[in-house]
PALOFI-337923 format. One line per 4 residues: number of its first residue (from 1); their letters; for each residue x, y, z of N, C-alpha, C. Coordinates in steps of 0.02 Angstrom, whole numbers, padded with zeros to 5 digits. Layout:
residues N
NUM	a	X,Y,Z,X,Y,Z,X,Y,Z | ...
This chain:
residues 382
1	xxxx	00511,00885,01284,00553,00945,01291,00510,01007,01299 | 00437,01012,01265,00421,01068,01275,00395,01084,01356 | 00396,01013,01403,00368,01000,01458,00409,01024,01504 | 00478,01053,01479,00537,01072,01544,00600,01028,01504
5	xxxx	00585,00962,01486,00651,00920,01491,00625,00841,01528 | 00689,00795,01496,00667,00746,01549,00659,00749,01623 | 00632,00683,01641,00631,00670,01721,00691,00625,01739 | 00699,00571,01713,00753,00542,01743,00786,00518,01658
9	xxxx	00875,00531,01666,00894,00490,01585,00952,00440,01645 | 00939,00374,01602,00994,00339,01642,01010,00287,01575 | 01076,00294,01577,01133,00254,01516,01179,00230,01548 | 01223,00210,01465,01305,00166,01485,01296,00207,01398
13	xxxx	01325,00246,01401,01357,00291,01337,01399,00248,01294 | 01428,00280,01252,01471,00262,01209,01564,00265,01246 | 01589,00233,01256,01665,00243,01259,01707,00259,01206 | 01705,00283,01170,01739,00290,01091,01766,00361,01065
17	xxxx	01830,00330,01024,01863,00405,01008,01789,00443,00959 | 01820,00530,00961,01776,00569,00895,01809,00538,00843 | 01734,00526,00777,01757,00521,00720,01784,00588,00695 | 01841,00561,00646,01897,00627,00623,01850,00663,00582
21	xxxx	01786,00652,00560,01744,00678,00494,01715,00765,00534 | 01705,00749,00620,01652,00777,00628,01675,00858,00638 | 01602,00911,00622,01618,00969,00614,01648,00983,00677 | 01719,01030,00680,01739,01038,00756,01712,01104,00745
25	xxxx	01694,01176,00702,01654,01214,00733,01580,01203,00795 | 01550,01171,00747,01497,01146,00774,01497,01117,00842 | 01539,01067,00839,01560,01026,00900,01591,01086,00966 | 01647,01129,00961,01634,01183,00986,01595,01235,01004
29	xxxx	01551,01242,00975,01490,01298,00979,01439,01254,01017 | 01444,01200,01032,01383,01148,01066,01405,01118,01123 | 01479,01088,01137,01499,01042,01187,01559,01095,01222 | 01565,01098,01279,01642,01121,01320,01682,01063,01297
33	xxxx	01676,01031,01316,01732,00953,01328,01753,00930,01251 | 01725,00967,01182,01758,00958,01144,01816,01015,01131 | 01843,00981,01094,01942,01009,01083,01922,01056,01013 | 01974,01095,01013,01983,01140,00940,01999,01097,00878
37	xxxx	02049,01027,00903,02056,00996,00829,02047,00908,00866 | 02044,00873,00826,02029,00807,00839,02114,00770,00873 | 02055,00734,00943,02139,00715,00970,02111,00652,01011 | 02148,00601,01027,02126,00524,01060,02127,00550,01125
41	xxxx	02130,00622,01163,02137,00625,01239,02063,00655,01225 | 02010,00646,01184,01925,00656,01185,01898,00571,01182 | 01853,00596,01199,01788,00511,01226,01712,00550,01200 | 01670,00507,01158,01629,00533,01161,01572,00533,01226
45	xxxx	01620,00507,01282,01538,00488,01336,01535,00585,01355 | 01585,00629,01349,01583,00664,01385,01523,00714,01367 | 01525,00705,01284,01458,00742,01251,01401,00712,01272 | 01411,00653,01277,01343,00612,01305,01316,00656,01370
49	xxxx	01361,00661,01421,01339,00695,01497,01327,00742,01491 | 01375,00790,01427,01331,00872,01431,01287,00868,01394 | 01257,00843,01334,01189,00842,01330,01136,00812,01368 | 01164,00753,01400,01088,00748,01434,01083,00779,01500
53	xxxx	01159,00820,01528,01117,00877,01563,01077,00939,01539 | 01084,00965,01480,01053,01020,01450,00975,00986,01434 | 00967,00948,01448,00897,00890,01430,00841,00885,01470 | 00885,00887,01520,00841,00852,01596,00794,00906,01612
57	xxxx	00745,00910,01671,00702,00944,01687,00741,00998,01734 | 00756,01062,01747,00780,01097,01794,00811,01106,01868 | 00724,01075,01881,00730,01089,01974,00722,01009,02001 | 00718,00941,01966,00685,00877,02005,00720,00823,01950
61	xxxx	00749,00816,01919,00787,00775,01865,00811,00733,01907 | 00832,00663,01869,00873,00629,01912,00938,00581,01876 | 00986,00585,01878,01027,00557,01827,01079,00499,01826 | 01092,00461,01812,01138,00406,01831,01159,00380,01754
65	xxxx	01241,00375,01751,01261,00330,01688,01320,00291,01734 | 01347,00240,01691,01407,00219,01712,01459,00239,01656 | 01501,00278,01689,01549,00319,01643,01632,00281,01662 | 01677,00295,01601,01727,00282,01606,01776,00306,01684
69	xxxx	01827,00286,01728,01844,00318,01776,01880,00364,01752 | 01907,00365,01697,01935,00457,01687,01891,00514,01685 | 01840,00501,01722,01803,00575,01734,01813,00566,01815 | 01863,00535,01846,01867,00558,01928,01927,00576,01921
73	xxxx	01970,00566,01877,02059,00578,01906,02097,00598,01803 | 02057,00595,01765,02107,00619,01702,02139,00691,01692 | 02195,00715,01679,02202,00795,01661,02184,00814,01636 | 02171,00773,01575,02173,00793,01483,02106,00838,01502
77	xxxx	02107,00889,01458,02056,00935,01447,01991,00930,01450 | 01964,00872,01405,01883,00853,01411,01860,00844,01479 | 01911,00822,01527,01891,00771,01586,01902,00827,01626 | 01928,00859,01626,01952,00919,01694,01883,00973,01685
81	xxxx	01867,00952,01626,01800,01023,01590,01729,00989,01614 | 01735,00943,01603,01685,00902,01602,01654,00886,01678 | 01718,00896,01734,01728,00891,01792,01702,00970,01832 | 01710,01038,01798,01703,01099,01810,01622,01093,01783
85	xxxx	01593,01068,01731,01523,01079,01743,01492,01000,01792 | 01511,00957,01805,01483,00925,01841,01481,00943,01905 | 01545,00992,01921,01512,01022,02016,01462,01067,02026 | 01441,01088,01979,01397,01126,01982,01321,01100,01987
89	xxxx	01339,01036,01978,01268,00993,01971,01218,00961,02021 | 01168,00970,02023,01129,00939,02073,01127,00964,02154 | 01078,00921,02194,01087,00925,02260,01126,00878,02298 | 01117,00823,02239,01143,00756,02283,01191,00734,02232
93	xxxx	01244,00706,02222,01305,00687,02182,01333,00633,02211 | 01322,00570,02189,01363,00508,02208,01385,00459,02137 | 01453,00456,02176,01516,00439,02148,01533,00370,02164 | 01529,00307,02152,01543,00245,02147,01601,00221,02090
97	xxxx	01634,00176,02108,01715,00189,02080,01721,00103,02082 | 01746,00088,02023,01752,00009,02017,01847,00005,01971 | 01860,-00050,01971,01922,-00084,01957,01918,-00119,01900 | 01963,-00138,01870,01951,-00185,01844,01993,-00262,01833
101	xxxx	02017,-00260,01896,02065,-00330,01916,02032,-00334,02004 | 02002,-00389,02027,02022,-00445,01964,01960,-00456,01913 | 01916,-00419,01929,01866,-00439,01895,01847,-00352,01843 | 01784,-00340,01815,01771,-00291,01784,01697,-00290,01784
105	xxxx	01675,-00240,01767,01580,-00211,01794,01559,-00261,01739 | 01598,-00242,01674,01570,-00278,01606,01591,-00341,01583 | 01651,-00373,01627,01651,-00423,01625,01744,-00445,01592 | 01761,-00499,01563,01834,-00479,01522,01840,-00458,01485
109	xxxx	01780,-00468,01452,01790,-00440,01376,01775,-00381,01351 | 01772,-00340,01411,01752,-00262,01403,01801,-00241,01479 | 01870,-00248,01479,01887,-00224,01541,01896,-00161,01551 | 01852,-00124,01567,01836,-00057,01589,01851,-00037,01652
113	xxxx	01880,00028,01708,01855,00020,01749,01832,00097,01736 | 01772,00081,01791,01722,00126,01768,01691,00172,01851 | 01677,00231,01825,01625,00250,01894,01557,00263,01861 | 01512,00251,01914,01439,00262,01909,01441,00333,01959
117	xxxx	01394,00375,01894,01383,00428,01932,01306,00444,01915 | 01271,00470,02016,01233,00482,01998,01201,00552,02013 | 01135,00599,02003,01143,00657,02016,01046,00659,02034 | 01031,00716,02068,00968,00729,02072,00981,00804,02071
121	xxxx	00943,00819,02060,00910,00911,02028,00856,00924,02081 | 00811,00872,02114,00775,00863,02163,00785,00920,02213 | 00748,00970,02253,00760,01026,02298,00792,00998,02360 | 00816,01046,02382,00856,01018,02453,00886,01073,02494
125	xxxx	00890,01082,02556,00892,01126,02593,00988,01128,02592 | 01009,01083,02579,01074,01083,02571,01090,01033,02517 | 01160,01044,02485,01204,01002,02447,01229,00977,02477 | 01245,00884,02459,01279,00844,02480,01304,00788,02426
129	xxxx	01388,00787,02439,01400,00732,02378,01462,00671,02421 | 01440,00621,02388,01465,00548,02413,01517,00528,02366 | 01562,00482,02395,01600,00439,02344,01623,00374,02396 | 01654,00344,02329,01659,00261,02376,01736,00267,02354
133	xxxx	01766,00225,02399,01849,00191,02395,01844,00146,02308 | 01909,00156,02264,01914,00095,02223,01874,00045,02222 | 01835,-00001,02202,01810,-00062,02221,01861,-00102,02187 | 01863,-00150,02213,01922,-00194,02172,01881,-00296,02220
137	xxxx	01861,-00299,02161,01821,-00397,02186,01845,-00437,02130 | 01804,-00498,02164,01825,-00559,02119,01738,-00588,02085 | 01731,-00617,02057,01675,-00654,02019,01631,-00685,02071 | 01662,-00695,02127,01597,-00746,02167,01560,-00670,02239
141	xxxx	01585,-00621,02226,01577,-00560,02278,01521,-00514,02225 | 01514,-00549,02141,01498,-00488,02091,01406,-00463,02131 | 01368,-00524,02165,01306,-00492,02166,01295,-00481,02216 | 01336,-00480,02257,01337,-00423,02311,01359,-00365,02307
145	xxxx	01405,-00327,02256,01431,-00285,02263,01435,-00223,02277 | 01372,-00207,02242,01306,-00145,02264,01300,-00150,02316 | 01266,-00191,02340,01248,-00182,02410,01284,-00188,02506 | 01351,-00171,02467,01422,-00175,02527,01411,-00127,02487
149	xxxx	01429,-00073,02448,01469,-00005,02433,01452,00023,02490 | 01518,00059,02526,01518,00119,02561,01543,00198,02548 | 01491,00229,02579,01505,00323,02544,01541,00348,02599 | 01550,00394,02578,01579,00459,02637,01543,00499,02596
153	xxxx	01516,00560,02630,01516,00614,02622,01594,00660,02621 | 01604,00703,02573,01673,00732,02569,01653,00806,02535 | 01678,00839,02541,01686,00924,02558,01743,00965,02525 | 01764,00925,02465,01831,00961,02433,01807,00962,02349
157	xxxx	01852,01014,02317,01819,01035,02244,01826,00975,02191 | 01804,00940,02152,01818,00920,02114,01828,00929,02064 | 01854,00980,02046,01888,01022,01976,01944,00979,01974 | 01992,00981,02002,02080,00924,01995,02032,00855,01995
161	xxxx	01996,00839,02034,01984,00751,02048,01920,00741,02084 | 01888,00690,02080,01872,00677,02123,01878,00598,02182 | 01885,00621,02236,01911,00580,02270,01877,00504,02289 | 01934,00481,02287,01891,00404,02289,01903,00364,02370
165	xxxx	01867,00356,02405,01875,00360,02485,01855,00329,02513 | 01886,00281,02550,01863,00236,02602,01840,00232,02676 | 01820,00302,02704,01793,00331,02751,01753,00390,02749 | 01735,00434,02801,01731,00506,02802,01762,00522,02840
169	xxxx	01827,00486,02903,01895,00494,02901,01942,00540,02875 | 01938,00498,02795,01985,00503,02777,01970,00569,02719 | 01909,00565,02721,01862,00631,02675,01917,00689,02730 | 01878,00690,02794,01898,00740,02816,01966,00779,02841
173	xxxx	02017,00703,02830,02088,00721,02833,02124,00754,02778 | 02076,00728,02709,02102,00772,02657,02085,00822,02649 | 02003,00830,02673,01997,00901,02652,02051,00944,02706 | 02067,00929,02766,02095,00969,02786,02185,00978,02784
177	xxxx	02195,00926,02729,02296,00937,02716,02280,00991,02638 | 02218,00962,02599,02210,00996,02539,02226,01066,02563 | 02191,01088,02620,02165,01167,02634,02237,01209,02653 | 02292,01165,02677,02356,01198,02691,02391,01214,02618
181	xxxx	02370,01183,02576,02382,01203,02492,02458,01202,02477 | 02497,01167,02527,02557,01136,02511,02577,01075,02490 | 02573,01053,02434,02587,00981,02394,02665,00967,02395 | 02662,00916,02372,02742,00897,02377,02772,00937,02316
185	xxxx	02716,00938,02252,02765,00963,02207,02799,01013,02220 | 02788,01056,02260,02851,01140,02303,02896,01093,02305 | 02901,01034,02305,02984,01028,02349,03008,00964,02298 | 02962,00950,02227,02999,00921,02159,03017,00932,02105
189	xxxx	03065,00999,02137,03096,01052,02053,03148,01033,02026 | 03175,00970,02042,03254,00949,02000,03217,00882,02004 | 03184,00867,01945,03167,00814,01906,03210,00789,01865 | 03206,00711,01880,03269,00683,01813,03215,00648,01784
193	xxxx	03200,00651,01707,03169,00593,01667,03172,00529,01635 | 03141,00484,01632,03165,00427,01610,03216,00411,01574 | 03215,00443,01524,03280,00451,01461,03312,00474,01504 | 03351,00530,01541,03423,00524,01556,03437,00489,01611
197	xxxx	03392,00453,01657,03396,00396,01705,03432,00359,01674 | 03407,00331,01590,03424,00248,01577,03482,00271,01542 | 03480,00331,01528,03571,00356,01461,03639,00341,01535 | 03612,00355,01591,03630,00369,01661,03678,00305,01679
201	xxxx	03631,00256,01684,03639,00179,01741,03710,00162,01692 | 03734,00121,01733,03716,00102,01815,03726,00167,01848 | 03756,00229,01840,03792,00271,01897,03711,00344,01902 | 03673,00318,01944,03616,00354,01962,03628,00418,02012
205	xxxx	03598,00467,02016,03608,00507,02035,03598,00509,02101 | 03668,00525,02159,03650,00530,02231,03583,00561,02270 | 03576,00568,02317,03524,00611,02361,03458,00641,02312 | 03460,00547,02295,03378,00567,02254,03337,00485,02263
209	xxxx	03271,00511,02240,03224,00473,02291,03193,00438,02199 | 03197,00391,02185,03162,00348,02116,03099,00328,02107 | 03048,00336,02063,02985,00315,02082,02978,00275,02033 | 02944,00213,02042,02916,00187,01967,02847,00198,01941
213	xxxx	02845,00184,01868,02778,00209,01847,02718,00188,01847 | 02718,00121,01895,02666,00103,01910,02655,00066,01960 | 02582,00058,01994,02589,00024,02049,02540,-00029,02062 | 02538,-00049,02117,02482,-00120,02116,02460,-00135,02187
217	xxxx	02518,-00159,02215,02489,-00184,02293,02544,-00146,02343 | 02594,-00090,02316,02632,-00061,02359,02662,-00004,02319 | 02685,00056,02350,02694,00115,02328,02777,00114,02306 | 02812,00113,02233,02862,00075,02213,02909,00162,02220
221	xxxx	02921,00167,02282,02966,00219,02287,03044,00197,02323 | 03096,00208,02302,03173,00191,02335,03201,00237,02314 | 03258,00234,02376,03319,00267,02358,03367,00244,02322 | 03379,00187,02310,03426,00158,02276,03385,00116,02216
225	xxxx	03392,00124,02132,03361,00074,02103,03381,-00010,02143 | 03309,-00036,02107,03327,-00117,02116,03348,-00129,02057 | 03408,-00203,02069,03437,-00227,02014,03393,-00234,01951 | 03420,-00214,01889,03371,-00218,01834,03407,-00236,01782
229	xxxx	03396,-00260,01726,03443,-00291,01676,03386,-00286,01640 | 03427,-00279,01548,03370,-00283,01481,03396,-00347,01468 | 03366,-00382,01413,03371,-00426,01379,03426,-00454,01369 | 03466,-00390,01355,03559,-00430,01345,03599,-00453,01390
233	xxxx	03541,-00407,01450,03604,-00435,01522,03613,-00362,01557 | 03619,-00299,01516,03659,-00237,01531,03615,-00200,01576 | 03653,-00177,01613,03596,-00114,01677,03549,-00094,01640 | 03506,-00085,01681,03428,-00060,01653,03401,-00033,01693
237	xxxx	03339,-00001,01705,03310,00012,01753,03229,00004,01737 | 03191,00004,01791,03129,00005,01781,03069,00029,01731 | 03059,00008,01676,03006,00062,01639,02973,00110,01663 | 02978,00179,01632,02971,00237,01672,02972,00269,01722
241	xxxx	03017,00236,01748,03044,00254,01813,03076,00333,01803 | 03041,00369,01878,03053,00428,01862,03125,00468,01920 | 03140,00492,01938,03174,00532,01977,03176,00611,02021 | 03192,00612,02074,03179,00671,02087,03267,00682,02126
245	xxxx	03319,00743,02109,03363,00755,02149,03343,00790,02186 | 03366,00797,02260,03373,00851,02325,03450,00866,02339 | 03453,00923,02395,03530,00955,02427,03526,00904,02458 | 03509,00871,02510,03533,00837,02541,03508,00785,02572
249	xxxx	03548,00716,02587,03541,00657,02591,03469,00660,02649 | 03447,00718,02692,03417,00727,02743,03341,00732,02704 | 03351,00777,02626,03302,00802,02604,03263,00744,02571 | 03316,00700,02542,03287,00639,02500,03255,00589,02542
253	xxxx	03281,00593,02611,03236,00539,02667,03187,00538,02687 | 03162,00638,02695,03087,00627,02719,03068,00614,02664 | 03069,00649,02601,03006,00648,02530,03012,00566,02532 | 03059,00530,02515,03066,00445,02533,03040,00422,02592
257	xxxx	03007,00431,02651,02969,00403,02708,02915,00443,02680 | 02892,00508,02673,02837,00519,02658,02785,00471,02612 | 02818,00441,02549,02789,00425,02490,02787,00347,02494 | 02833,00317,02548,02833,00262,02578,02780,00240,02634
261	xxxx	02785,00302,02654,02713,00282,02726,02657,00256,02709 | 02613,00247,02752,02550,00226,02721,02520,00304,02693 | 02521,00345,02683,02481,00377,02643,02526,00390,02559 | 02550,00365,02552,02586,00329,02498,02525,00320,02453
265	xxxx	02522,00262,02448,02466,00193,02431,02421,00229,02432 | 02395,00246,02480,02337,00278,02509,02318,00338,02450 | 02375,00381,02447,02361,00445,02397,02343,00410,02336 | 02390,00373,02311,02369,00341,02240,02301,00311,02231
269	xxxx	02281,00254,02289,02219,00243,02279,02162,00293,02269 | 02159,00344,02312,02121,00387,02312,02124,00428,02237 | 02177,00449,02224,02174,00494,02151,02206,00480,02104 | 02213,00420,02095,02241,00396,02033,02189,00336,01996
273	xxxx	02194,00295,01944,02167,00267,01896,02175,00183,01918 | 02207,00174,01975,02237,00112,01988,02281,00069,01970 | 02327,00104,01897,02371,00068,01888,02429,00113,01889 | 02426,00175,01850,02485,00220,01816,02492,00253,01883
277	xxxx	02561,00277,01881,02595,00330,01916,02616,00390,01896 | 02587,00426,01891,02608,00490,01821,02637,00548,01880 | 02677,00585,01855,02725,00639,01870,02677,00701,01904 | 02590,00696,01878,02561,00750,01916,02525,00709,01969
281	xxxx	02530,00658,01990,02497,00625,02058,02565,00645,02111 | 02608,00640,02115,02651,00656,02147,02677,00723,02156 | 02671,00755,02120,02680,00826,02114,02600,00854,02156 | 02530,00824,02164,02474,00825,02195,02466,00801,02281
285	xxxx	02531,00761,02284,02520,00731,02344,02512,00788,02420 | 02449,00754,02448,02440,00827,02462,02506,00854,02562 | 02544,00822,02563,02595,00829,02592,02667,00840,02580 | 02697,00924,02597,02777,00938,02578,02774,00929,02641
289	xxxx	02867,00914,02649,02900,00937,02694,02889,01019,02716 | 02878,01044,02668,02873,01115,02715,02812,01131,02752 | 02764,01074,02784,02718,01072,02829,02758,01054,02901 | 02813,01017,02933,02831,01000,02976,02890,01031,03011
293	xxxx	02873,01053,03087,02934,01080,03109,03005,01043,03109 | 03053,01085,03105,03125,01046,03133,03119,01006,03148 | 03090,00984,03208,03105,00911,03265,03077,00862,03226 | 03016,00887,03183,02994,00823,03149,03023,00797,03074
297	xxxx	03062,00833,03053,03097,00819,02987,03150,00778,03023 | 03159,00810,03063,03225,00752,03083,03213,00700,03107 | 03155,00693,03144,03145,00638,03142,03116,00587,03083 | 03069,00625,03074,03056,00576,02982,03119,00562,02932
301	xxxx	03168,00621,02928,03221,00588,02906,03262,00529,02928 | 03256,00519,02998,03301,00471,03031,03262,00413,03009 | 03173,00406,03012,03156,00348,02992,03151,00329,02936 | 03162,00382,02874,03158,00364,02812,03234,00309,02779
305	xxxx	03304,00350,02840,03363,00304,02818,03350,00222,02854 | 03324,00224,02899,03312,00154,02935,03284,00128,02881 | 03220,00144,02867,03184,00110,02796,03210,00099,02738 | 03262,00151,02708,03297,00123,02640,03358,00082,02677
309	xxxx	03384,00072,02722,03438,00006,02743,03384,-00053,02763 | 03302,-00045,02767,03276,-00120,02767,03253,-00115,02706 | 03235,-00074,02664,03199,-00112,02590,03260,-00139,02556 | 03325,-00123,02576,03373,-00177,02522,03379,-00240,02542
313	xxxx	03361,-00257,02593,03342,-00319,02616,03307,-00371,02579 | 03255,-00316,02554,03178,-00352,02515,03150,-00350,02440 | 03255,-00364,02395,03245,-00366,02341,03204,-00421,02334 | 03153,-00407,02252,03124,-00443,02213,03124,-00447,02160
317	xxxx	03106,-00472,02107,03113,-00471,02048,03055,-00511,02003 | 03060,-00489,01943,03021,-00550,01869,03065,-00554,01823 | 03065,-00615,01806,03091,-00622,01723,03056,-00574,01653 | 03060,-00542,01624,03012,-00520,01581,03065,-00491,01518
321	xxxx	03100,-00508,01487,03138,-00482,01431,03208,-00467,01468 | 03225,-00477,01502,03252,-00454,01556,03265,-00463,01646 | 03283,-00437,01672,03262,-00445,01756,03247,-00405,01757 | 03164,-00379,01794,03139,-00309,01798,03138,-00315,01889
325	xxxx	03173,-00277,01917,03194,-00272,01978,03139,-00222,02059 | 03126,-00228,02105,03080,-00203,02150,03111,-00201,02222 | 03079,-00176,02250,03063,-00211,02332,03028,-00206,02333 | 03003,-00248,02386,02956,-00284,02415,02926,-00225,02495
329	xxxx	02904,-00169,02486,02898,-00115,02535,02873,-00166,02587 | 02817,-00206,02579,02761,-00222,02621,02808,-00275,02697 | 02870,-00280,02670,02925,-00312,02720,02941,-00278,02763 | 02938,-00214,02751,02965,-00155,02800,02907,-00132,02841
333	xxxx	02863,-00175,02859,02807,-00146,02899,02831,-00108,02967 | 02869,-00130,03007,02887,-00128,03076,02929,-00012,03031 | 02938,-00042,03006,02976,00036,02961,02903,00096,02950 | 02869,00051,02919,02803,00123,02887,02779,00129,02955
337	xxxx	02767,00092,02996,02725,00116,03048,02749,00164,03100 | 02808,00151,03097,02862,00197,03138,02856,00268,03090 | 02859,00265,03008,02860,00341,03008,02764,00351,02999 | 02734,00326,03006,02674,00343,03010,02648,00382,03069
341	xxxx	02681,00331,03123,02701,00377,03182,02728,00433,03200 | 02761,00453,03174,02802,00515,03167,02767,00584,03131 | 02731,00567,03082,02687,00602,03034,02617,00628,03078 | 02594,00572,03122,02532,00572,03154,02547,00616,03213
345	xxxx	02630,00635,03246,02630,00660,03302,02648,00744,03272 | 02647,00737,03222,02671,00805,03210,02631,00870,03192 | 02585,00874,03215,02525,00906,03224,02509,00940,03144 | 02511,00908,03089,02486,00945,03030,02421,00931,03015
349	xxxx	02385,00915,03059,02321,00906,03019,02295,00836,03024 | 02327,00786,03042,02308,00723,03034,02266,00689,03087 | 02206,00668,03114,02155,00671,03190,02191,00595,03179 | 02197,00566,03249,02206,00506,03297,02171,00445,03256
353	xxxx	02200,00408,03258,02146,00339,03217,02169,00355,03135 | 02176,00400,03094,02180,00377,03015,02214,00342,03005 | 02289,00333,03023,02342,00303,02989,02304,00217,02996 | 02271,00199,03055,02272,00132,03050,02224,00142,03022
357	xxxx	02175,00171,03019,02110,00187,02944,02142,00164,02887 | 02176,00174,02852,02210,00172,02796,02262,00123,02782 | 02309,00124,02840,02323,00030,02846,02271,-00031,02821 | 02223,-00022,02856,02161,-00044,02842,02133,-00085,02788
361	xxxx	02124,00012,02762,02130,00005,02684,02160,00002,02643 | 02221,00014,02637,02273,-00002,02589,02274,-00086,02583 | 02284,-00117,02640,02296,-00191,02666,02230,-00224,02625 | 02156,-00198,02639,02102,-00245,02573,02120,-00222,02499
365	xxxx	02144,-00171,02493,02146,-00153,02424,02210,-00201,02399 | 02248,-00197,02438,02300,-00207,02388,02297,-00299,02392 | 02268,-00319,02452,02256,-00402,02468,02202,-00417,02382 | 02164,-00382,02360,02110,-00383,02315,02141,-00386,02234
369	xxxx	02214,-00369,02253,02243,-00350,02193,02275,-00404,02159 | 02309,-00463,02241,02351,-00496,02202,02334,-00541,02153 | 02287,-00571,02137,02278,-00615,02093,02266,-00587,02010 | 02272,-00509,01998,02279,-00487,01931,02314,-00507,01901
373	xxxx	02331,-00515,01825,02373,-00506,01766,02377,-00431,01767 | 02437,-00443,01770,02454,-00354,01760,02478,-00360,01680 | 02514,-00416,01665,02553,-00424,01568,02507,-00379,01523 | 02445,-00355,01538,02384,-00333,01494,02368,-00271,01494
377	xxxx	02411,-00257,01567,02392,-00186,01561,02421,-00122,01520 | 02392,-00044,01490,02426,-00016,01456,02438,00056,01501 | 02487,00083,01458,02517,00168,01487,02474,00206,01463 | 02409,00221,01508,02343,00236,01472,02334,00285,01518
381	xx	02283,00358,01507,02252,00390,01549,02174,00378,01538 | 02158,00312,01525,02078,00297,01498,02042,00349,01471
C-alpha cells in the first residue's frame, strides 16, 4: 500500500447477507452500497468491490471477480450504487453474464448465476466497455465456454443496468431507442395488481393486456388470461400475474404486439435476471407507442388482434396444485414476424437486419432453456 496500491486483485467474494451485529455508522462512513439499517436487499460482495477498488494502484490496476448477476440488472440500492461507482471505472470494462439452467459456473450445488467482471486502470487513449448476451449451456459445452463468449462493444449508461447483448447490432439499436427516452412505462398508468386480479376472476378487466411474472423460453404476455384453476378447481389465475388497463381495445393491441414481438424476449433477456418479470422491466421497455405515427399504430394494432385470435389457439397448461394455464406464443410465429415487420418499417430507430438478429437470438436462448427445472426456482432479485 505504501507503493500506490495493488497491481492486479482477482476473487469470487463472499455472496452473503450483513451480519445484524455490524456497526452501520461505520459501515456508512466507509462503504456507499451499505444501507442506514440492516436489510436482506445488501450482499456483502458489494463491499468486497468497493474496497478493492480503493486498493488497487491508480493509473495501471487490473481487476476481475466473479460477482453475483444482480450487479447488471438489481434496483435495490446497493446494486444501483454500486453500479454509479463502477462506471466510472477503468479504461477497459468487460461484462460476461452466465445462467444458471441448465447448468451453473459453480456447479448444482452452488446455483448462482453470476457475471464476471473485469476492469483495467491501464492508460488508454479512449474508454471502451464490452458485454456478452446471457450465457445459458449444458455440462458437455462447460470447457469451452470461455472461449465462444462473444462481446459487443455498447455505448449506454449503466447506472439503471447493464446490458447483456448478443451483438453490437443490437448494442447499437438500443443505444439508439434508449436516446428517444420514451419507455413504455408513459403509456402503463392504470395498473391492476395481483390481489385485485385474483379478488377479480373469472370476470377480468376488458381492454387490458396481462403479463405473467415470469418467463423462460417465451414472453408470457395475453389479452385474455389462460384457463387457470387452484387446487379446488375454482378460477385462478397465474402467480403474479400482473395487469395493465387502456381506453381502448386499439390501445391494448399495440402495447400487446409490442411485448409479444420479438423484442419482447429480447428486452427481458437483455435486462432482466433470467427468470422474474418485475413491474420495472416493463415499465423500462425501451419502446411506447408514442414513438409511432398513425399509419403505424394502426397497423400494429391490426396485427396485435390477429395475434391474440391465434394465441387462443395455443392453449397450454401444467398440473401443479392446480391447472396453471399459458400459451404457447412460439405457435404464432407467422404472427410476431408480421408485427416485427411493421415495427421495422416504421422508421423509429430500428437499422435493417435486427429483428432477425434477435430472432436469432431469442431462438438459442430460449432452445438452451428447455431442459431446466424451473420447480426450484425463487421470487428473488439475487
Amino acid at each position: 500500500m505504501n507503493s500506490g496500491g495493488f497491481d492486479v486483485i482477482v476473487g469470487n467474494p463472499p455472496y452473503a447477507e450483513f451480519p445484524k451485529d455490524l456497526d452501520r455508522s461505520l459501515l456508512r462512513r466507509t462503504f456507499k452500497t451499505a444501507l442506514e439499517r440492516w436489510s436482506r436487499d445488501e450482499d456483502l460482495y458489494t463491499l468486497v468491490v468497493e474496497r478493492s477498488l480503493k486498493i488497487m494502484k491508480s493509473d495501471s490496476a487490473q481487476f476481475g471477480m466473479i460477482l453475483p448477476l444482480s450487479v447488471s440488472f438489481s434496483t435495490k440500492r446497493p446494486y444501483s450504487e454500486l453500479r454509479k461507482i463502477l462506471s466510472k471505472e477503468g479504461t477497459l470494462a468487460s461484462w460476461s453474464h452466465f445462467d444458471r439452467i441448465p447448468n451453473a459456473l459453480f456447479g448444482n450445488e452452488v446455483r448462482t448465476r453470476c457475471t464476471i467482471a473485469l476492469f483495467s486502470r491501464a492508460q488508454s487513449s479512449s474508454r471502451r466497455r464490452i458485454t456478452t448476451a446471457l450465457q445459458r449451456w449444458n455440462f458437455a459445452s462447460r470447457d469451452a465456454l470461455c472461449a465462444t463468449l462473444k462481446y459487443s462493444l455498447f455505448d449506454v449508461e449503466i447506472l439503471a443496468r447493464i446490458p447483456k447483448l448478443g451483438s453490437e447490432m443490437q448494442a447499437r439499436t438500443l443505444e439508439k431507442l434508449i436516446s428517444r427516452k420514451l419507455p413504455l412505462g408513459m403509456d402503463l398508468r392504470d395498473s391492476v395488481p395481483f390481489p385485485s386480479l385474483a379478488a377479480a376472476a373469472p370476470n377480468f378487466p376488458l381492454n387490458a393486456v396481462f403479463v405473467g411474472g415470469t418467463a423462460y423460453n417465451w414472453f408470457p404476455a395475453w389479452r385474455e388470461f389462460p384457463e387457470t384453476t387452484d387446487a379446488s378447481g375454482y378460477p385462478s389465475l397465474p402467480a403474479r400475474t400482473a395487469g395493465y388497463r387502456f381506453a381502448t381495445q386499439d390501445e391494448a393491441n399495440i402495447v400487446f404486439a409490442l411485448l409479444c414481438s420479438s423484442l419482447g424476449y429480447w428486452w427481458w433477456s437483455v435486462a432482466s435476471d433470467g427468470f422474474n418479470l418485475k413491474k420495472w422491466l416493463m415499465e423500462c421497455f425501451p419502446v411506447s407507442p408514442r414513438m409511432f405515427s398513425v399509419e403505424s399504430k394502426i397497423a400494429i394494432a391490426k396485427r396485435g388482434a390477429e395475434l391474440r385470435f391465434e394465441l387462443a389457439k395455443n392453449y397450454v397448461f401444467k398440473d401443479n396444485k392446480g391447472r396453471i394455464g399459458n400459451y404457447f406464443l412460439p405457435g404464432c410465429a407467422a404472427q410476431i414476424i408480421s408485427i416485427d415487420d411493421a415495427i421495422e418499417r416504421s422508421g423509429i430507430g430500428i437499422e435493417p437486419g435486427f429483428f432477425a438478429d434477435i430472432r436469432e437470438h431469442n431462438a438459442i436462448f430460449s432452445r438452451s432453456g428447455l431442459a431446466s427445472d424451473t420447480e426450484d426456482e425463487l421470487d428473488t432479485d439475487e
